[in-house]
TINU-539571 format. One line per field, with one value per residue (C-alpha): residue number from 0; chain; x, y, z; residue in one letter. Coordinates in Angstrom, 1 decimal. Example, Ala and Ser with C-alpha at 12.3 -4.5 7.8 and 13.67 -1.06 7.14 Angstrom:
2
lumdo	(0	1)
lofi	(A	A)
c1	(12.3	13.7)
c2	(-4.5	-1.1)
c3	(7.8	7.1)
martor	(a	s)
This chain:
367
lumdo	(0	1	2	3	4	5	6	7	8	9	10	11	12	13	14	15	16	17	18	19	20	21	22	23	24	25	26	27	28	29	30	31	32	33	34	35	36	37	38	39	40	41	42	43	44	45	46	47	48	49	50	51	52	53	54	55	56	57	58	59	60	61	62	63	64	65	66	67	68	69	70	71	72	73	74	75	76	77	78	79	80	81	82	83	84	85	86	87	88	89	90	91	92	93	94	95	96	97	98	99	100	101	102	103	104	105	106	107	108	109	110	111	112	113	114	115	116	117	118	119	120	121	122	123	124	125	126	127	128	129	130	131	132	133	134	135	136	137	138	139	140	141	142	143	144	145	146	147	148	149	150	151	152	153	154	155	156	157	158	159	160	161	162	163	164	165	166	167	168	169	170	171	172	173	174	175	176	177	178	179	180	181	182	183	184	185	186	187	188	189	190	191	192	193	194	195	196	197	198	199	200	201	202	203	204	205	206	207	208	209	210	211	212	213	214	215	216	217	218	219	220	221	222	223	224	225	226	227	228	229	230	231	232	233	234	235	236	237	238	239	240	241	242	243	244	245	246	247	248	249	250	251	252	253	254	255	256	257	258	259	260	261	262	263	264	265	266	267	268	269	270	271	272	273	274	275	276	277	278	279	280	281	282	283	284	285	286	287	288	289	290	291	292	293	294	295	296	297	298	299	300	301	302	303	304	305	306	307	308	309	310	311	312	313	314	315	316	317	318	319	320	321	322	323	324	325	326	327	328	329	330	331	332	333	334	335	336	337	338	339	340	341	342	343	344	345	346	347	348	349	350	351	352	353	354	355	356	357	358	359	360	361	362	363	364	365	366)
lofi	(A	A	A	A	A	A	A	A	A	A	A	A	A	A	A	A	A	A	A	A	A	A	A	A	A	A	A	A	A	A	A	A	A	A	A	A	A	A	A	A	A	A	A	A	A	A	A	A	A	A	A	A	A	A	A	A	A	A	A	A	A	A	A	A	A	A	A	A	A	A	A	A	A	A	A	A	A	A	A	A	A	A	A	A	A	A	A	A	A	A	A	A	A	A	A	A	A	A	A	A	A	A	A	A	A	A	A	A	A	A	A	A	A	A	A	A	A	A	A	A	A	A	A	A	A	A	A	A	A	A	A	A	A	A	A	A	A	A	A	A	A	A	A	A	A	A	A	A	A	A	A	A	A	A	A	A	A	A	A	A	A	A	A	A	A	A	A	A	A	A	A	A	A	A	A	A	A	A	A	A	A	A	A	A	A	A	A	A	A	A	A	A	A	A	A	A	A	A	A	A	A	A	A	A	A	A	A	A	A	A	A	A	A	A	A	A	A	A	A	A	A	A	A	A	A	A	A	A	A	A	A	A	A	A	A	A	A	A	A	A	A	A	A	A	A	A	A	A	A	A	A	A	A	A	A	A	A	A	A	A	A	A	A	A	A	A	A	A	A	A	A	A	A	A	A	A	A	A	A	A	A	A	A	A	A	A	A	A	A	A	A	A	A	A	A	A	A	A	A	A	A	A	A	A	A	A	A	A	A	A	A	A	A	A	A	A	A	A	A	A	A	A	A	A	A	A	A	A	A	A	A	A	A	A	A	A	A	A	A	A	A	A	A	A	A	A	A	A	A	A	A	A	A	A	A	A	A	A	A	A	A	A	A	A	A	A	A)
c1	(-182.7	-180.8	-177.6	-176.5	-177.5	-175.8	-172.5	-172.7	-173.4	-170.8	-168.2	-169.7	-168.9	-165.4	-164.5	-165.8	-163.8	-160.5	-161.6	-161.6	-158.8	-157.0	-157.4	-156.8	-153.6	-152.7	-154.0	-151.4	-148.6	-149.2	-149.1	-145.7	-147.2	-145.3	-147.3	-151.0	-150.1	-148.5	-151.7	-154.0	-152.7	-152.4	-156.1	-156.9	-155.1	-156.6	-160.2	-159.3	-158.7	-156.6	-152.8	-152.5	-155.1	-153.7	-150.2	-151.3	-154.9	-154.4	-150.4	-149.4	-152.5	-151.3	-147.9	-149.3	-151.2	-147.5	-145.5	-148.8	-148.6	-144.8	-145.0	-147.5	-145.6	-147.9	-145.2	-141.2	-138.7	-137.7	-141.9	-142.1	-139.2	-140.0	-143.8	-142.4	-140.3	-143.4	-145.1	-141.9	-142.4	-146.1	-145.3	-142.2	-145.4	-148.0	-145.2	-144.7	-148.8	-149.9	-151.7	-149.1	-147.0	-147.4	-145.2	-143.0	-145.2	-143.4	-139.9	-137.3	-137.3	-134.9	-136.4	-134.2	-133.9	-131.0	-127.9	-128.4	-132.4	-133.2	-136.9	-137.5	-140.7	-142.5	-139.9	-140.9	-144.6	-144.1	-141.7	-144.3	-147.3	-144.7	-144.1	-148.1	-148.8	-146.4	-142.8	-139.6	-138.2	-134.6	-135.6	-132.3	-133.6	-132.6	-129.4	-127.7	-124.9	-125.1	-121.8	-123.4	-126.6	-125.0	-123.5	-126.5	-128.1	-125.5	-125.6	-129.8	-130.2	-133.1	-136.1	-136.3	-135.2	-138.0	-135.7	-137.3	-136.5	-138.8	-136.1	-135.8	-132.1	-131.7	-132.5	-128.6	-128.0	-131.0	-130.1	-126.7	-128.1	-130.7	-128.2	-125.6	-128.7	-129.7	-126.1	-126.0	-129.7	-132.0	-135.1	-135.9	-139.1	-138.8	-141.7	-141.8	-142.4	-138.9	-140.3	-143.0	-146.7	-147.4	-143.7	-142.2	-139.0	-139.2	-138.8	-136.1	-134.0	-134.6	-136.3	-138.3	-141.5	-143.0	-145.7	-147.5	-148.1	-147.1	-150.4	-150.2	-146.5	-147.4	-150.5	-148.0	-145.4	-148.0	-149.5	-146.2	-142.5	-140.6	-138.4	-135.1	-132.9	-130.2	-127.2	-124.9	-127.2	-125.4	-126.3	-126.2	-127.8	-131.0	-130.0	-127.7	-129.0	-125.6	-123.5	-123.5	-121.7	-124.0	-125.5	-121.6	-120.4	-123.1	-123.1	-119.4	-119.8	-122.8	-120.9	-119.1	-122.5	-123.9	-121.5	-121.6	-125.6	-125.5	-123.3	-125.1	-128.1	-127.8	-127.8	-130.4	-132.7	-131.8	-133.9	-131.9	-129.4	-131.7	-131.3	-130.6	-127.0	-129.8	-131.5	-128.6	-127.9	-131.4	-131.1	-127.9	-129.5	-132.1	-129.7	-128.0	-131.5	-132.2	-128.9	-129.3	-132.8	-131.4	-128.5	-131.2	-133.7	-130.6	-129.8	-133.0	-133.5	-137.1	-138.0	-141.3	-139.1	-137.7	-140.9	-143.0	-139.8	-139.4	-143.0	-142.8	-140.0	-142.4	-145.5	-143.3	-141.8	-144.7	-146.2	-143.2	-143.6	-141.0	-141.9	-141.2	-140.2	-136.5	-136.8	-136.9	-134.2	-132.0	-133.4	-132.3	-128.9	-127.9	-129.3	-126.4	-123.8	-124.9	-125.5	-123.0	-125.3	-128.7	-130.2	-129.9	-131.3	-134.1	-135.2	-134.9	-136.8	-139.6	-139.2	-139.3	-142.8	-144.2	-143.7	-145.3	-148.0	-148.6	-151.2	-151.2	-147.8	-149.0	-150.0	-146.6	-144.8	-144.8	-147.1)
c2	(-120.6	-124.5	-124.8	-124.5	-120.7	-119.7	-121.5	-119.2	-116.0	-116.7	-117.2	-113.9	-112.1	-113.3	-112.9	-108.9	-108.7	-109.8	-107.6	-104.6	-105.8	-105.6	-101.8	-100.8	-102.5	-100.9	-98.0	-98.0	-99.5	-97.1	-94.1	-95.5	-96.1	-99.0	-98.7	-98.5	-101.4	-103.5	-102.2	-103.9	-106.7	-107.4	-106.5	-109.0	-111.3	-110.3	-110.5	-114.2	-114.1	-117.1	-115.8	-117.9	-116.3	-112.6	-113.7	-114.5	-113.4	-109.7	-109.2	-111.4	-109.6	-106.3	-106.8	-108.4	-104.7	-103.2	-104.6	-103.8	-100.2	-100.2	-101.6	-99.2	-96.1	-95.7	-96.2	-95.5	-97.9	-96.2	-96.5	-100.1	-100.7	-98.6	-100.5	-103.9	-103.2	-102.3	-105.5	-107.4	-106.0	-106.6	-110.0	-110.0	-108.3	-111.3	-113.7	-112.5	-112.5	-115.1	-116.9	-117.5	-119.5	-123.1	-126.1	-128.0	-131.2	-132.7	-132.5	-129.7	-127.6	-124.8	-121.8	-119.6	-117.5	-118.9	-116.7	-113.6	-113.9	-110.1	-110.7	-112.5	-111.9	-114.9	-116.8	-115.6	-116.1	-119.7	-120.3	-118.6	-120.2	-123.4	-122.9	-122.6	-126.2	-127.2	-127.7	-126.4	-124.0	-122.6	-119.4	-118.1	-115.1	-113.2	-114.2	-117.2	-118.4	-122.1	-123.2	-121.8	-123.2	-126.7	-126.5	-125.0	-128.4	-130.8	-129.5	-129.2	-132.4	-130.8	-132.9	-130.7	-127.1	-125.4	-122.7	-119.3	-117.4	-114.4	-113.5	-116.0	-114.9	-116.7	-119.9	-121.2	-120.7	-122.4	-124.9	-125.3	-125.2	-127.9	-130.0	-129.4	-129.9	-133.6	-134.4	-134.8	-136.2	-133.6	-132.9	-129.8	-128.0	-125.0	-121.8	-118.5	-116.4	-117.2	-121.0	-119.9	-119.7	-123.2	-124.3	-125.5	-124.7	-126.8	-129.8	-129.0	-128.1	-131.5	-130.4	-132.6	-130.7	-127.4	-125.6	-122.2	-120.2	-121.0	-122.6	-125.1	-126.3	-126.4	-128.8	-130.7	-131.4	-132.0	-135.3	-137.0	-136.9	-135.7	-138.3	-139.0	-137.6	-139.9	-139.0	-139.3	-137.1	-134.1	-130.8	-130.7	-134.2	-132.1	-129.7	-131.8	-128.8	-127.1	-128.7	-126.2	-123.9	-120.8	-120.2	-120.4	-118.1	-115.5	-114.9	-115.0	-111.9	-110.2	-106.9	-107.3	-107.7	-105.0	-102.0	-103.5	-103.3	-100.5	-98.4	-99.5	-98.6	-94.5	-95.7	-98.3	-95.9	-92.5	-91.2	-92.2	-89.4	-86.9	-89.3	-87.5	-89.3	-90.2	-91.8	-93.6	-95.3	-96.7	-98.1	-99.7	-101.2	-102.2	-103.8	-105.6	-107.5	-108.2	-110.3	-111.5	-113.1	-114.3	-116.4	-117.8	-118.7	-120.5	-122.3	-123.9	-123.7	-122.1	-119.2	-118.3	-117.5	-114.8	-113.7	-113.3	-110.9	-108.5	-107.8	-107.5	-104.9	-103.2	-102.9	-101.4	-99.2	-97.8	-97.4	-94.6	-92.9	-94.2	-95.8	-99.5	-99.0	-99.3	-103.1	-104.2	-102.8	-104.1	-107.4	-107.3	-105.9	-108.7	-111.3	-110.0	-109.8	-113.8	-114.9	-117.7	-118.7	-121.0	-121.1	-117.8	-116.2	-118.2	-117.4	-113.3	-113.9	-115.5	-112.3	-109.7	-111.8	-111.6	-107.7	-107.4	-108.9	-107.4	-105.3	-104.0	-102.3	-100.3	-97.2	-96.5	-96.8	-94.4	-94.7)
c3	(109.0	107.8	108.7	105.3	105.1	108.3	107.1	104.3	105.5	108.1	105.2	103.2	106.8	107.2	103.7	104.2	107.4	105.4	102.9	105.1	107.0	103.5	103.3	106.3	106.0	102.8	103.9	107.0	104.3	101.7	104.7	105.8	109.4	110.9	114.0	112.7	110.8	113.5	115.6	113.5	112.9	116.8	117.3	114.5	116.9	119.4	118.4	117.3	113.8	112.5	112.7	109.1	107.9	108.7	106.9	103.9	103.3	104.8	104.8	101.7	99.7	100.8	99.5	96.3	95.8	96.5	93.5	91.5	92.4	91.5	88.1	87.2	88.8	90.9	93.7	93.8	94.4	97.5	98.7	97.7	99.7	102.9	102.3	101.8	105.8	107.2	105.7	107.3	110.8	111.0	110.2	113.1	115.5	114.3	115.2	118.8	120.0	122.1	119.4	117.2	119.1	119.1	119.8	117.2	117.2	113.5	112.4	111.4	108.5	106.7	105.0	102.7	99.8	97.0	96.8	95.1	95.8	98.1	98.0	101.8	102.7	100.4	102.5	105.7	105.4	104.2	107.8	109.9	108.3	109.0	112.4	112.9	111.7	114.4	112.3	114.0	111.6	110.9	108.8	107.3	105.2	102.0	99.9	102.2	99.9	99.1	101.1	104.4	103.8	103.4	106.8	108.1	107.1	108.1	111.7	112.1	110.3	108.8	107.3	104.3	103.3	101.1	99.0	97.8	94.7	93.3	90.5	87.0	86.9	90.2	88.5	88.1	91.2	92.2	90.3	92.1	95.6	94.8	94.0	96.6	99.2	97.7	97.7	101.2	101.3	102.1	99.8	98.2	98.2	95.8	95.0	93.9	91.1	89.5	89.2	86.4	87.3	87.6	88.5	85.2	86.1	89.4	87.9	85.2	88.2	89.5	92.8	94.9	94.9	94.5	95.9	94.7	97.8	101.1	102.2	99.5	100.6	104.3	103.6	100.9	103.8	106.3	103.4	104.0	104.0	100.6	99.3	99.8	97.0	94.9	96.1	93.2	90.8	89.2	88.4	84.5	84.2	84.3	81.0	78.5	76.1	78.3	76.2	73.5	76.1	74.4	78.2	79.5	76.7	76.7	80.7	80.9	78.1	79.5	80.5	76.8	74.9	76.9	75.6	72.2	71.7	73.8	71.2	68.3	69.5	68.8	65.2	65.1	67.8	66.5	70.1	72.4	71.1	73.1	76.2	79.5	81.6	83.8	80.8	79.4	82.5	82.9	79.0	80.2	83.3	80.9	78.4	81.4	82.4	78.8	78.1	82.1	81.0	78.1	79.2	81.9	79.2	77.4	80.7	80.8	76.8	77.3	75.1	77.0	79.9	77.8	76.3	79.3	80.5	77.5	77.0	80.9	80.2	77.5	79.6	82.6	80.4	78.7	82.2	83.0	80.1	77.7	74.5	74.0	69.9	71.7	72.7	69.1	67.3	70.9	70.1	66.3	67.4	70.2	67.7	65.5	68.1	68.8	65.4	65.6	68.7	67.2	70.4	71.3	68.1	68.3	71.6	70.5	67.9	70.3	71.7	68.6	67.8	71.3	71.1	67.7	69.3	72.4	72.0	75.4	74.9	71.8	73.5	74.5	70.5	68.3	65.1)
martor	(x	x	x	x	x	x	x	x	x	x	x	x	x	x	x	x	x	x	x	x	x	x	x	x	x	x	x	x	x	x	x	x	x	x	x	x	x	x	x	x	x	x	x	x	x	x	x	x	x	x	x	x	x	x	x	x	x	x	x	x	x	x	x	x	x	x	x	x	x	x	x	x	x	x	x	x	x	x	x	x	x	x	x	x	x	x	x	x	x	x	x	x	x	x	x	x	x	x	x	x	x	x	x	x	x	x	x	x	x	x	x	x	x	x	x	x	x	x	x	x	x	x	x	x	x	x	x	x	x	x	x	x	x	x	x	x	x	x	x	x	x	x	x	x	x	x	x	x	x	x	x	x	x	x	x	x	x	x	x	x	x	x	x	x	x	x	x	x	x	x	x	x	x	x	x	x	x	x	x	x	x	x	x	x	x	x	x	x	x	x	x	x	x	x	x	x	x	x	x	x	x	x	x	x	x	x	x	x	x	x	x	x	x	x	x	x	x	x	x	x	x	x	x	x	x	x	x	x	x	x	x	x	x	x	x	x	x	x	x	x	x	x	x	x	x	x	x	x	x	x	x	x	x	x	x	x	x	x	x	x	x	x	x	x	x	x	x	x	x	x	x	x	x	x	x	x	x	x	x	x	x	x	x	x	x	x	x	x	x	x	x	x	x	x	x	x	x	x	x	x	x	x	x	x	x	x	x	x	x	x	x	x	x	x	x	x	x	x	x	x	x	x	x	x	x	x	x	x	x	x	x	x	x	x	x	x	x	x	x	x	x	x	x	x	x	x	x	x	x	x	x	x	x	x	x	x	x	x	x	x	x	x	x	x	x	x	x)
């Protein structure tokens, strides 16, 4: 047999361990079994599979398949939650075996979520996976406020702090603590979904890199040091579109906007009459996220932003059961509430078009 053959079937092997690895994982997740999934993942360890390879080829995977299973209601909030802790302490067990620990052999680094940003584990993988290529690492978890994460830096003297955000809405604020970070010369490595699929936001936001998966940024900070920042950049030198003030004005008058659309909507969606309390307050939530996503596709003046959430919104909502023929007439009504607003009206009305043509959200409307 050449050499070339066994490399292969050696591959196919370990690619059908992690594949069976993978469900015995969800099945422990999906179970609620915090033990039979630490369990496994320290005999993984201990029958020498990689320990980056268990974080984000078993455990990442895993709660990839989780947030699937919630947005097609397949799984509660309250499961995905309780699923997503269990993920978190098999991750805190993997960190504590034998193989996982190494010595810091580079420099230091800061991991953190922006303000606001309650999604840590895509942070938490990227610091472990970190800490296995030999960095020292100052993980500082879920929703550190900007102010504390500045000190944090001045008294680590960190090399680089790679910031996490899963939600777009974060995006001003990630904005704001990419800046305040550069302004006392530390680099910025940003990822996560709220950066767009291949990162297009990154660089708007002026950070120093970006990377799409944790792997990817621990082999780009192992190439070579990020740069220094310039020290007297400011924040809205990135987005002189912010001029206009229409991101200022319509996120200062969210709650406002909200009631307003939300009242004319009865008229304009004669259905929701019929609505259950229960049912109201979900349309409201709903509202809320709509004019949220809004004032953050104005702050970075990018109407597919906006787009790829409201059909989103459409194909969640038709997944529970509740028709998607309300998201227009709430478009048509907040572009009348903002008509004064050019920007604004024409990133709606990239959103009225992308639900006309979403095919995949037809089921769920009415004929």
């Amino acid at each position: 047999m050449s050499t070339s053959t066994v490399t292969r079937l050696t591959a196919m092997g370990h690619a059908g361990h992690i594949e069976r690895s993978v469900e015995l994982l969800w099945a422990a997740v999906s179970a609620g079994d915090e033990y039979a999934a630490g369990d496994l993942v320290l005999r993984l360890l201990d029958e020498g599979a990689d320990p980056e390879s268990v974080l984000l080829d078993v455990i990442a995977r895993v709660q990839g398949r989780v947030g699937e299973e919630w947005a097609a209601n397949r799984m509660s909030v309250a499961q995905e939650h309780a699923a997503t802790a269990i993920n978190e302490r098999a991750v805190a067990a993997l960190s504590t075996h034998p193989a996982a620990r190494t010595t810091a052999t580079r420099g230091r680094l800061t991991v953190a979520c922006v303000d606001g940003e309650w999604h840590g584990l895509p942070a938490r993988l990227l610091a472990e996976v970190l800490k296995l290529r030999g960095w020292q690492v100052d993980y500082l978890g879920a929703q550190i406020p900007t102010p504390h994460l500045i000190v944090h830096l001045h008294n680590t003297e960190a090399d680089a702090v790679a910031l996490s955000s899963s939600i777009p809405t974060r995006l001003p604020t990630a904005h704001a603590a990419i800046t305040a970070c550069q302004a006392i010369g530390v680099p910025v490595l940003v990822g996560g979904a709220a950066f767009g699929p291949d990162g297009e936001y990154a660089k708007p936001l002026g950070a120093d890199a970006w990377a799409p998966d944790a792997r990817a940024a621990a082999d780009l900070l192992a190439r070579e040091p990020l740069p220094r920042p310039e020290l007297d950049h400011q924040q809205y030198d990135d987005l002189p579109h912010l001029a206009d003030q229409e991101y200022t004005l319509v996120s200062r008058s969210g709650a406002s906007l909200v009631r307003q659309v939300f009242t004319a909507l009865e008229d304009a969606f004669p259905a929701m009459r019929s609505y259950t309390d229960v049912q109201r307050e979900r349309t409201a939530e709903d509202l809320a996220h709509i004019v949220d996503f809004l004032a953050t596709a104005l702050y970075l003046d990018d109407e597919e932003l906006f787009t790829r959430f409201i059909t989103w919104t459409a194909r969640i909502l038709v997944a529970r059961g509740v028709p998607a023929a309300s998201l227009p007439p709430t478009l048509d009504l907040l572009a009348r509430e903002l008509k004064d607003f050019s920007r604004a009206v024409r990133i709606i009305g990239a959103g009225t078009r992308a639900l006309s043509t979403d095919h995949s959200t037809a089921a769920g409307n009415p004929a």
